[in-house]
Each structure stands twice: as structure tokens, then as C-alpha cells.
N, CA, C and O atoms as CSV, one atom per row, in Angstrom:
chain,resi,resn,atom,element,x,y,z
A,1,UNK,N,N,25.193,-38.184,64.725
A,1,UNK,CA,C,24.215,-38.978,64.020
A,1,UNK,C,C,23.164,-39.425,65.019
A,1,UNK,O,O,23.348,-39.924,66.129
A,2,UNK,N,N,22.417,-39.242,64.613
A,2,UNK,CA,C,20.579,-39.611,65.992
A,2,UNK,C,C,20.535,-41.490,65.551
A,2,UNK,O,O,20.359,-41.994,64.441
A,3,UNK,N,N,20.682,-41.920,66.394
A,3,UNK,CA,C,20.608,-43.101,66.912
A,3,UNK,C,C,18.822,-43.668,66.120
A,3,UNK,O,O,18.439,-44.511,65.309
A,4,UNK,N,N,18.210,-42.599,66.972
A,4,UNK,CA,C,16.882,-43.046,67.006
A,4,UNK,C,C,15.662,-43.152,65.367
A,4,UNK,O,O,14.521,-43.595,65.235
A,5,UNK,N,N,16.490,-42.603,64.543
A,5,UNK,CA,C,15.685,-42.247,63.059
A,5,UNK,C,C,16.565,-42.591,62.058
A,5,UNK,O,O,16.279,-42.111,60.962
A,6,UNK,N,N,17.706,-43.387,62.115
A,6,UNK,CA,C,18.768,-43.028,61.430
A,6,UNK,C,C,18.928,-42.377,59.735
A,6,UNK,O,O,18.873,-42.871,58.608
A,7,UNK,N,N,19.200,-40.701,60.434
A,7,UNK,CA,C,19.068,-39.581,59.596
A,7,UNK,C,C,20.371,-39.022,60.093
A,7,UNK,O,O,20.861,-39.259,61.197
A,8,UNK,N,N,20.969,-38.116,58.987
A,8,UNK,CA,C,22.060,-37.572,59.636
A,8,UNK,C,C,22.139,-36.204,59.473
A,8,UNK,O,O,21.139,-35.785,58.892
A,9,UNK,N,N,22.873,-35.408,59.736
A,9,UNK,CA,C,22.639,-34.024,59.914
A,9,UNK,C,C,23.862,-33.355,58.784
A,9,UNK,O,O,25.012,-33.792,58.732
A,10,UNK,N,N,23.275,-32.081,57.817
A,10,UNK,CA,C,23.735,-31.954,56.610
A,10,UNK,C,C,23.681,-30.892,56.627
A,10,UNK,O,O,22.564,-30.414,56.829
A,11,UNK,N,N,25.037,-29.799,56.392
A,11,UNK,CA,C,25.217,-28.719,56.403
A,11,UNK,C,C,26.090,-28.378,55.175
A,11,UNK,O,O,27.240,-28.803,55.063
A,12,UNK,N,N,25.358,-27.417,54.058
A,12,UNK,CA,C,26.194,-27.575,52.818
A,12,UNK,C,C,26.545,-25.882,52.567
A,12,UNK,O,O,25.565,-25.141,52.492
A,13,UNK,N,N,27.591,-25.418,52.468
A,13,UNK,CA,C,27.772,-23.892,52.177
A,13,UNK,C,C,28.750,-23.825,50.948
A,13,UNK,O,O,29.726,-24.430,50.505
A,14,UNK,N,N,28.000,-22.822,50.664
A,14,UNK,CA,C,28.782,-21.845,48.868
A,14,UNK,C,C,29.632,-21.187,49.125
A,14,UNK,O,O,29.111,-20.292,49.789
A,15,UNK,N,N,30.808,-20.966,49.044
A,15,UNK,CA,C,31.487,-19.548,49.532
A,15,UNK,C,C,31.899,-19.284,50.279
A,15,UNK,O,O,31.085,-19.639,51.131
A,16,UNK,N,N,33.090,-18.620,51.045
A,16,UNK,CA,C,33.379,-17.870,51.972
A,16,UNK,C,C,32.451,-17.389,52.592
A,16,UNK,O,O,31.774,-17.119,51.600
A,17,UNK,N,N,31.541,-16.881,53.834
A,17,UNK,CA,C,30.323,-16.101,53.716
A,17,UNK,C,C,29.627,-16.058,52.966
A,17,UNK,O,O,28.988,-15.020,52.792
A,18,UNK,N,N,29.428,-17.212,52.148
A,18,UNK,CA,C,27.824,-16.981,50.956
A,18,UNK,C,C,26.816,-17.814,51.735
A,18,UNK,O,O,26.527,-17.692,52.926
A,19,UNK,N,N,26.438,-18.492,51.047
A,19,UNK,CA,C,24.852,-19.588,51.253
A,19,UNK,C,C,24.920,-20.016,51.816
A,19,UNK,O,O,25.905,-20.683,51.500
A,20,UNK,N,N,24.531,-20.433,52.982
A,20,UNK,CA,C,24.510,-21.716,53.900
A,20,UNK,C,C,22.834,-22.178,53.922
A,20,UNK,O,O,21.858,-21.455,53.721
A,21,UNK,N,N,22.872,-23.462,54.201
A,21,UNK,CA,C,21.720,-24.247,54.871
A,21,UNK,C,C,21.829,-26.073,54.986
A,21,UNK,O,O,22.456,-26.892,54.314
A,22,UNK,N,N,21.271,-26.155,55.694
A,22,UNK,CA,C,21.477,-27.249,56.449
A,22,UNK,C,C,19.954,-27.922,56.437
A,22,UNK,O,O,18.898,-27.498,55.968
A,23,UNK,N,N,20.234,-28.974,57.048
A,23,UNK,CA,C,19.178,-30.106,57.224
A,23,UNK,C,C,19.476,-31.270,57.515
A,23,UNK,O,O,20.656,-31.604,57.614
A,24,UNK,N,N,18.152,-32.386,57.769
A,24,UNK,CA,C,18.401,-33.929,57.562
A,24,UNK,C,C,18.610,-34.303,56.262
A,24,UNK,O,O,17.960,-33.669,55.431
A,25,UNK,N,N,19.401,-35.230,55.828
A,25,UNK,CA,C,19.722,-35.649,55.010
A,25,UNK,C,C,18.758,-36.583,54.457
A,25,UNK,O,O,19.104,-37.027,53.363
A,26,UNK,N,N,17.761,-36.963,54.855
A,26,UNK,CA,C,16.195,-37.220,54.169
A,26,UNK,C,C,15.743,-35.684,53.474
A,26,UNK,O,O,15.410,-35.684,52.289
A,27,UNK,N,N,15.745,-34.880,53.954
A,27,UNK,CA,C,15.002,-33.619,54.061
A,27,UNK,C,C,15.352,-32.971,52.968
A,27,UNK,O,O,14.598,-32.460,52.141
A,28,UNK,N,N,16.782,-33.004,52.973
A,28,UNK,CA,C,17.970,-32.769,51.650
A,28,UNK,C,C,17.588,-33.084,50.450
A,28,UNK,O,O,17.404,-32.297,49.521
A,29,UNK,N,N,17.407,-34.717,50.438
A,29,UNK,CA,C,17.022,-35.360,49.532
A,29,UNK,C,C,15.882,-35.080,48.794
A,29,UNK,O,O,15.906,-34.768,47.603
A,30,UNK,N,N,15.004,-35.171,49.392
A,30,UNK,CA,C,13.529,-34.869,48.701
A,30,UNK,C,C,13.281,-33.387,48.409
A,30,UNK,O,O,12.241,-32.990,47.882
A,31,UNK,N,N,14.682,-32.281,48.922
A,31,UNK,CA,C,14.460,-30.768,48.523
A,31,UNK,C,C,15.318,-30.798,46.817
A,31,UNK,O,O,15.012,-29.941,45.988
A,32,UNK,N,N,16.314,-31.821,46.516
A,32,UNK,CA,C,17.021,-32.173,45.757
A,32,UNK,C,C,16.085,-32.724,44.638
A,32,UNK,O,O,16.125,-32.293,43.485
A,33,UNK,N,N,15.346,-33.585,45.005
A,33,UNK,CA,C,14.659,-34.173,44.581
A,33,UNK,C,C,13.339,-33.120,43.044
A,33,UNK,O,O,13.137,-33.096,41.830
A,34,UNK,N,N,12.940,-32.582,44.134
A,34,UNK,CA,C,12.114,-31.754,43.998
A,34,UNK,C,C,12.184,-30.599,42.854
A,34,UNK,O,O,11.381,-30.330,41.961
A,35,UNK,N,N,13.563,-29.951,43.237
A,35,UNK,CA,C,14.193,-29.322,42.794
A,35,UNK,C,C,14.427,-29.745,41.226
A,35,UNK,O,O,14.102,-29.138,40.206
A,36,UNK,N,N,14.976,-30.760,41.361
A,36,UNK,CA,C,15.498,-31.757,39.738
A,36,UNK,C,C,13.893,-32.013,39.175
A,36,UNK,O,O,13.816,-32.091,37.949
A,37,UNK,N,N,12.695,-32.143,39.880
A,37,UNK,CA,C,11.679,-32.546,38.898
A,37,UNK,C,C,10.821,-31.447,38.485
A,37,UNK,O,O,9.955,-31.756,37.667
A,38,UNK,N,N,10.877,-29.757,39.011
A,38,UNK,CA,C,10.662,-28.637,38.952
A,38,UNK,C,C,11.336,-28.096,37.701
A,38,UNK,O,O,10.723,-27.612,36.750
A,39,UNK,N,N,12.929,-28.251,37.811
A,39,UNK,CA,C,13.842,-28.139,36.814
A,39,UNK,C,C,13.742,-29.031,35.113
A,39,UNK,O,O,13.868,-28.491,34.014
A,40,UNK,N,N,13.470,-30.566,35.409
A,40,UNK,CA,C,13.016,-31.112,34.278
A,40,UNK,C,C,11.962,-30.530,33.505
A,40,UNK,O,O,12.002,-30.277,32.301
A,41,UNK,N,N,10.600,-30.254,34.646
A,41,UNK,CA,C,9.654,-29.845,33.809
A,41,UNK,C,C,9.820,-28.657,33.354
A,41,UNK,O,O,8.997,-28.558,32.445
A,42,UNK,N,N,10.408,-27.671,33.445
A,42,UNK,CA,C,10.399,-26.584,32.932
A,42,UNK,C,C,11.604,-26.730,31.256
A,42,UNK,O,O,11.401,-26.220,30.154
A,43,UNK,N,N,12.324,-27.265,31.533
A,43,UNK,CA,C,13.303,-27.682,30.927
A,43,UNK,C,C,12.052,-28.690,29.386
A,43,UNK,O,O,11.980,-28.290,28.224
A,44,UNK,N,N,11.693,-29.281,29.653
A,44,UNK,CA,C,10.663,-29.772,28.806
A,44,UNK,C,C,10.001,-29.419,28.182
A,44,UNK,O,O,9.770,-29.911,27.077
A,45,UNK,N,N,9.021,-27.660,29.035
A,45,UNK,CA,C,8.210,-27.074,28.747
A,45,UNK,C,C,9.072,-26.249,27.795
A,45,UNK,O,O,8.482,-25.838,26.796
A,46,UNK,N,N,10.050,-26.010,27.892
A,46,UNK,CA,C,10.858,-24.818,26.827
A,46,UNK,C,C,11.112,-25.434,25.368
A,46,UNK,O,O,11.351,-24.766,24.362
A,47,UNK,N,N,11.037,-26.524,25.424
A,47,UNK,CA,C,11.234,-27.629,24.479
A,47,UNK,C,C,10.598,-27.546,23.576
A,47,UNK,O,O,10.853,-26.987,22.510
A,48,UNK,N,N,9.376,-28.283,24.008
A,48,UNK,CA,C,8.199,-28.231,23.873
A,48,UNK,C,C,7.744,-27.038,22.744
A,48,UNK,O,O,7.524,-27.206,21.545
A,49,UNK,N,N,7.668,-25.608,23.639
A,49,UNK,CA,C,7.040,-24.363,23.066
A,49,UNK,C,C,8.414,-23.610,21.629
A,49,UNK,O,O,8.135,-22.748,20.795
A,50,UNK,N,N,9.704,-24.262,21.788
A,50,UNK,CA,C,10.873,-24.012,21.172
A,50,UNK,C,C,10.248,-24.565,19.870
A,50,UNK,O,O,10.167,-23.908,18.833
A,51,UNK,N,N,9.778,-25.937,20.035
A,51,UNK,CA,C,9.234,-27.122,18.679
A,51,UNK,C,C,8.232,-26.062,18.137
A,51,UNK,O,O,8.427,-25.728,16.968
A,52,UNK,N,N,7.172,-25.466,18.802
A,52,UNK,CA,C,6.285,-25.071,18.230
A,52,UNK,C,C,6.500,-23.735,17.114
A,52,UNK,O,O,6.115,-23.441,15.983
A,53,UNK,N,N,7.321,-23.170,18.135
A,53,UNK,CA,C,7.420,-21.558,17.466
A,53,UNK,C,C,8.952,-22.061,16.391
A,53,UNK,O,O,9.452,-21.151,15.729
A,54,UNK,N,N,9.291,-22.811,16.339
A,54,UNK,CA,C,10.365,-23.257,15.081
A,54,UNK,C,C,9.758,-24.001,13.627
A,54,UNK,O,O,10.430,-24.244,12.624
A,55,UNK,N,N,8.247,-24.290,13.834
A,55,UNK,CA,C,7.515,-24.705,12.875
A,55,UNK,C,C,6.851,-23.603,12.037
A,55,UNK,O,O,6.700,-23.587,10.816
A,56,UNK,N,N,6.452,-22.604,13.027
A,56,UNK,CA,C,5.589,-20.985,12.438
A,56,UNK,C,C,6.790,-20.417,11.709
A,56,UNK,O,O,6.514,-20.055,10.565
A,57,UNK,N,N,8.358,-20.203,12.163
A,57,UNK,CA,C,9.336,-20.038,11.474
A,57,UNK,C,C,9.763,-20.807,10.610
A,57,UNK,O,O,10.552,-20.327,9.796
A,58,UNK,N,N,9.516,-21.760,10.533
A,58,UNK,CA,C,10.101,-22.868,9.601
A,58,UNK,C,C,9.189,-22.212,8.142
A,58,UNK,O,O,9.519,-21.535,7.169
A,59,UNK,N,N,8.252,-22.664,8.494
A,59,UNK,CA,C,7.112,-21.996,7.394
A,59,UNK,C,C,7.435,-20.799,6.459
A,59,UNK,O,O,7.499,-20.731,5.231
A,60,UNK,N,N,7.616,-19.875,7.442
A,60,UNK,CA,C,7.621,-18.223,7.470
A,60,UNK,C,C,8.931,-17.921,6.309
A,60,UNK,O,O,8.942,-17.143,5.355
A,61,UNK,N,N,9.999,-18.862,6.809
A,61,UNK,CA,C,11.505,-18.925,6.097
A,61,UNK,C,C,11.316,-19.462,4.758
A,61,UNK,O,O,11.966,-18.909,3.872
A,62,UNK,N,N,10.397,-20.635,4.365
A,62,UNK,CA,C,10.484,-21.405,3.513
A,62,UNK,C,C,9.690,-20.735,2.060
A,62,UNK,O,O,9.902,-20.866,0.855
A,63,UNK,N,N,8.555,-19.866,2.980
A,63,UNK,CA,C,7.253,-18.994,2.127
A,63,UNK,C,C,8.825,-17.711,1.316
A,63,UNK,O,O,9.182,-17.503,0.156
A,64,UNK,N,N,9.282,-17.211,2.579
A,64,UNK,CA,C,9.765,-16.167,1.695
A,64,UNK,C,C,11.278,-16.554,0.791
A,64,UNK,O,O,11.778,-15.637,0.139
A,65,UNK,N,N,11.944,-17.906,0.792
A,65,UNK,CA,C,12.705,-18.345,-0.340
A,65,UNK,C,C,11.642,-18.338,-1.300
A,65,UNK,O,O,11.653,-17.343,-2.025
A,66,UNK,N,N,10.808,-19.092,-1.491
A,66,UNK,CA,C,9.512,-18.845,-2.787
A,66,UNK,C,C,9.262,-17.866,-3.216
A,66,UNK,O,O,8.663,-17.689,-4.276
A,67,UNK,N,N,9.692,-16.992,-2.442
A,67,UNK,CA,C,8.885,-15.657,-3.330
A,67,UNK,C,C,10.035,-15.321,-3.571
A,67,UNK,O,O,10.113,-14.803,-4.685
A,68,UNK,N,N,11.180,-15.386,-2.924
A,68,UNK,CA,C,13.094,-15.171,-3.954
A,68,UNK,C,C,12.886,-15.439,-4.980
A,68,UNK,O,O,12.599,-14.675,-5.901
A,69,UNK,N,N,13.036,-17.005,-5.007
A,69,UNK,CA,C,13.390,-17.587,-5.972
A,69,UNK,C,C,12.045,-16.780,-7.471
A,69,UNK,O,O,12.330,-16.261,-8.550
A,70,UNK,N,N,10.926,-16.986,-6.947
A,70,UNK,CA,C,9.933,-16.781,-8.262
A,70,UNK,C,C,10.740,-15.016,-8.575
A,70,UNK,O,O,11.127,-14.744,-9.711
A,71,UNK,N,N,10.847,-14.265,-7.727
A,71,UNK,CA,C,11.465,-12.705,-7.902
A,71,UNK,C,C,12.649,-12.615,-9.278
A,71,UNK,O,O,12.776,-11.854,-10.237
A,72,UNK,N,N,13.518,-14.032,-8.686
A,72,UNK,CA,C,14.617,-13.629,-9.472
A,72,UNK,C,C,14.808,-14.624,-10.498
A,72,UNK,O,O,15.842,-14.743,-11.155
A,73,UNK,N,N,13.385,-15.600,-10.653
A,73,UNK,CA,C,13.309,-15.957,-12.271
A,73,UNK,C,C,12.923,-14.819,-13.070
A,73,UNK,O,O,13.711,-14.357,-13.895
A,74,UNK,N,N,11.281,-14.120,-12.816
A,74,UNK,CA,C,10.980,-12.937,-13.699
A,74,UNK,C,C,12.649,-11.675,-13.476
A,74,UNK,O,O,12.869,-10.612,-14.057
A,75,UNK,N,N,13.162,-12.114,-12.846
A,75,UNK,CA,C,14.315,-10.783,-13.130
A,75,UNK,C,C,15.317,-11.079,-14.261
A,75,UNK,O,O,15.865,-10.324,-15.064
A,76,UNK,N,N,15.412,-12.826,-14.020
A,76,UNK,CA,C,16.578,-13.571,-15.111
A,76,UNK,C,C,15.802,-13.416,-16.629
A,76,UNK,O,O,16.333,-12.944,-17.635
A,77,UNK,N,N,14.808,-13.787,-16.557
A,77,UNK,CA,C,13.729,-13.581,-18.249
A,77,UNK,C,C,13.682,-12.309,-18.412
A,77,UNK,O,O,13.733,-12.149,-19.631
A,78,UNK,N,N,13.581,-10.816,-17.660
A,78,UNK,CA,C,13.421,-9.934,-17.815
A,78,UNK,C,C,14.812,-9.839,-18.662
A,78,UNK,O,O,14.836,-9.898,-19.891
A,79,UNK,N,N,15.928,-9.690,-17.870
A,79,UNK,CA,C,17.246,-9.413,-18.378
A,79,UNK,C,C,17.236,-10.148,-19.881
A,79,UNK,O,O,17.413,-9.570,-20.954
A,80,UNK,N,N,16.990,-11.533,-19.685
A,80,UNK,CA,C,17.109,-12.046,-20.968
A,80,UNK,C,C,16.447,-11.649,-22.042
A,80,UNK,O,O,16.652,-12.145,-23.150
A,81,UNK,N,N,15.468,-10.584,-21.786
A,81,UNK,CA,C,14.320,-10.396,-22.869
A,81,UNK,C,C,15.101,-8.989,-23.764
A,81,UNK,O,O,15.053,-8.822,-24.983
A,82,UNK,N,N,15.783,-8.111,-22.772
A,82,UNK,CA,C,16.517,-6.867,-22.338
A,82,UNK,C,C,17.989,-7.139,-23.577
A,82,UNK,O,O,18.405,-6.316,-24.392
A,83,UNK,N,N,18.514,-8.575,-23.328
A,83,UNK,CA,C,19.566,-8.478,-23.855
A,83,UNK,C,C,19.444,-8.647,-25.063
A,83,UNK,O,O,20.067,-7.908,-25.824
A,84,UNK,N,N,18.444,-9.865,-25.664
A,84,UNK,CA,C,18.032,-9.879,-26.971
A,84,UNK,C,C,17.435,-8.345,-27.674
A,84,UNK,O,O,17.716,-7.935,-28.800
A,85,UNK,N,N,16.492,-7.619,-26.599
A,85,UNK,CA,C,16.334,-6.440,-27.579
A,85,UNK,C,C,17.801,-5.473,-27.971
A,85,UNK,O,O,18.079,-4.786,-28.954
A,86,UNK,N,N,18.411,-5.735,-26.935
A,86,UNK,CA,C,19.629,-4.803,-27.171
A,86,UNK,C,C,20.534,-5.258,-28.462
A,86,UNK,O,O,21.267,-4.520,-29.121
A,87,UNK,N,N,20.310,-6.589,-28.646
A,87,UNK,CA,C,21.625,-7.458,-29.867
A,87,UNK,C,C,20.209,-6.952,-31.198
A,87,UNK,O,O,20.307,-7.510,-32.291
A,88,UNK,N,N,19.659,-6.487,-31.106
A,88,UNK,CA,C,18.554,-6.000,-32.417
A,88,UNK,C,C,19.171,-4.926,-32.951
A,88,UNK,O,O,19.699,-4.073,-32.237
A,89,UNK,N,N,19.164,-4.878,-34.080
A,89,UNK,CA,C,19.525,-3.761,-34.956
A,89,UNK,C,C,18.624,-2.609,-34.465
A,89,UNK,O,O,17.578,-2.971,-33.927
A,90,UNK,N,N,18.867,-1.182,-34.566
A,90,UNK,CA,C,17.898,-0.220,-33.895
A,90,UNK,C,C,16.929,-0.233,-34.588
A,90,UNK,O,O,15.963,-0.045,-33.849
A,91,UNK,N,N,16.546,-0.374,-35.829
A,91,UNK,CA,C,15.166,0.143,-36.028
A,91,UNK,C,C,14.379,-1.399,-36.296
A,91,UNK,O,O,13.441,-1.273,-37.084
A,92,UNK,N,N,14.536,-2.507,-35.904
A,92,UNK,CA,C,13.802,-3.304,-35.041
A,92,UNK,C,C,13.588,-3.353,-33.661
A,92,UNK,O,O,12.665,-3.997,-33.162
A,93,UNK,N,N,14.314,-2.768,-33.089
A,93,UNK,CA,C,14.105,-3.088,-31.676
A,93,UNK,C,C,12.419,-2.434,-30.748
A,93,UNK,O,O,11.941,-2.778,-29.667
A,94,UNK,N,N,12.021,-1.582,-31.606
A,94,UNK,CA,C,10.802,-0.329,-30.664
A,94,UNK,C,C,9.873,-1.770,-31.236
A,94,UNK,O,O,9.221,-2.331,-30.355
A,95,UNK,N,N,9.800,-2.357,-32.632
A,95,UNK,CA,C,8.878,-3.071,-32.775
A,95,UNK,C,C,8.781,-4.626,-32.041
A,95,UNK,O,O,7.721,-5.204,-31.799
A,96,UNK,N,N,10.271,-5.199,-31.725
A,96,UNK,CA,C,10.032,-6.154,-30.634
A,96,UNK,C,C,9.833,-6.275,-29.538
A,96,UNK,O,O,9.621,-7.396,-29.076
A,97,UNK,N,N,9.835,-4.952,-28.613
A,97,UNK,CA,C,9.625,-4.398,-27.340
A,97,UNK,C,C,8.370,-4.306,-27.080
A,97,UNK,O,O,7.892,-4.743,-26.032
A,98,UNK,N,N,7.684,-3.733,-27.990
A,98,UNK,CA,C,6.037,-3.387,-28.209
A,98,UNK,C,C,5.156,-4.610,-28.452
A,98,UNK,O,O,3.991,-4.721,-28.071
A,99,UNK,N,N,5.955,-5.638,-29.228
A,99,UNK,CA,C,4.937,-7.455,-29.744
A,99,UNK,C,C,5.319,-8.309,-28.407
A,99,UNK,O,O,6.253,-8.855,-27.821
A,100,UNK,N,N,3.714,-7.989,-28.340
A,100,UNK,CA,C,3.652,-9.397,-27.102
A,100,UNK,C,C,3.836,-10.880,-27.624
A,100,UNK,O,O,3.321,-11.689,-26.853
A,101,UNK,N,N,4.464,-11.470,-28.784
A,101,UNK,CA,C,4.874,-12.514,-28.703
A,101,UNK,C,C,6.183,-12.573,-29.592
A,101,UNK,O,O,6.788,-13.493,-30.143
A,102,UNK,N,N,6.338,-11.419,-29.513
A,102,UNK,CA,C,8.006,-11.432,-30.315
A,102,UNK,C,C,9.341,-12.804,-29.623
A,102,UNK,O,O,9.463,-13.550,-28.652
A,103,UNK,N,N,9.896,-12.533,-30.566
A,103,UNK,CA,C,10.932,-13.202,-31.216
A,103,UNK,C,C,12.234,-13.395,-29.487
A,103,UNK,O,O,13.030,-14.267,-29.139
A,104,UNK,N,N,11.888,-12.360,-29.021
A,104,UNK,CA,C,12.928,-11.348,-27.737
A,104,UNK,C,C,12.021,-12.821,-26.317
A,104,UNK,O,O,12.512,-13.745,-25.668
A,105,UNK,N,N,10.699,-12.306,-26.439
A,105,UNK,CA,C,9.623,-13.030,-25.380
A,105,UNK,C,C,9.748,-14.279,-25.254
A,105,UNK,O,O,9.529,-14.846,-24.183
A,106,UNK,N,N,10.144,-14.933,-26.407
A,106,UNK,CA,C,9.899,-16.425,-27.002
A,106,UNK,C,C,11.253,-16.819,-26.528
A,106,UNK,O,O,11.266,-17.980,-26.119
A,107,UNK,N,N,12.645,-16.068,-26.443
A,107,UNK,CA,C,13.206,-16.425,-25.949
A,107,UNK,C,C,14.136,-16.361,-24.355
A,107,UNK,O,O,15.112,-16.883,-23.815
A,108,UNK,N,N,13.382,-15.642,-24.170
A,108,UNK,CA,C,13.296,-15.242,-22.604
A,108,UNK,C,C,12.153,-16.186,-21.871
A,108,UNK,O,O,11.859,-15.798,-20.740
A,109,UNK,N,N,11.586,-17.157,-22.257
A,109,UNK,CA,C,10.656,-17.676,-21.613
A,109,UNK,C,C,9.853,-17.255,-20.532
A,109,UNK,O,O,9.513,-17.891,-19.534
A,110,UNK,N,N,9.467,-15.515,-21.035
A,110,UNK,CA,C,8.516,-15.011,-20.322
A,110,UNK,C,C,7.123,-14.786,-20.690
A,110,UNK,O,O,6.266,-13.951,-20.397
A,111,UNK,N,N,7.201,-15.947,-21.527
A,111,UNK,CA,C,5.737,-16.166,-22.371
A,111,UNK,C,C,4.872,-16.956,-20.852
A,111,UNK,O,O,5.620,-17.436,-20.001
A,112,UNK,N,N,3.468,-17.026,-20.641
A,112,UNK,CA,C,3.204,-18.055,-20.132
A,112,UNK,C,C,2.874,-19.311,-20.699
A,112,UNK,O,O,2.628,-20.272,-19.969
């Protein structure tokens, strides 16, 4: 230990034969230091740009349930329009298929 600065001398190794390095233990500190406020900010910055690009997706996810959901109402009224023509006796059915405000439409609520 140096008498004259009181600093002490710091030798830290990884491994069998891996990493070594050394220093003052001021020197240490503020490489530690440094290190942790290099690390925060980046750590922040990922954050940060994570928030952003989870909002363009957020969006992106929410647009295409809307267009599900509207898909598979006209599919549910379709069917429903489908099943009423089918419960029709046959030689009504070509004429409720063909009337845009038939009896089939009105109850499929695919009228607008």
C-alpha cells in the first residue's frame, strides 16, 4: 500500500489463464464507474426505442383484429343468409337469392 496517495494496488483475474488486469483502486473505480454509466445508457436507449417500435406494432395488431372481426361478421350473415335460403322450399329459393330485400337478407342482417 503507497503511504504517500493512499491508493492501493488491485489485481483482479477471470479464470485459470483468462483476463487479467490490474490497477489503483481509484483507477478501478472510476473504470467501474464508467463502465455502469455506458451500460445504463445503453440499457435505456433500448428501452426507449423497444417503447417506440411496440406502439407501430401495437397499432399494426389492433388494425388487423378489425379487419377479423368485420371479415367474420359478413361471413356469419353470409352463412345466415345461405341457411335460410336452404330451409326454402325449392321453387322459392332462385326468387329469394335474386331480391335484394328478401325475407333471407332481412334476416341475416346483411341489409345496411
Amino acid at each position: 500500500m503507497s503511504e504517500e496517495d493512499n491508493t492501493s494496488e488491485l489485481t483482479a483475474e477471470v479464470g485459470p489463464g483468462g483476463l487479467k488486469f490490474g490497477g489503483k483502486s481509484k483507477q478501478m473505480a472510476e473504470l467501474v464507474a464508467i463502465v455502469s454509466a455506458v451500460g445504463t445508457i445503453l440499457v435505456a436507449y433500448m428501452l426507449w426505442t423497444h417503447d417506440a417500435s411496440s406502439k407501430d406494432r401495437d397499432k399494426a395488431y389492433s388494425d388487423a383484429i378489425a379487419k377479423l372481426a368485420a371479415a367474420q361478421e359478413r361471413t356469419v350473415a353470409a352463412t345466415r343468409e345461405m341457411t335460410c335460403i336452404i330451409s326454402l322450399p325449392q321453387d322459392k329459393r332462385e326468387q329469394e337469392f335474386a331480391s335484394p330485400f328478401g325475407l333471407c337478407k332481412r334476416v341475416s342482417g346483411s341489409l345496411p
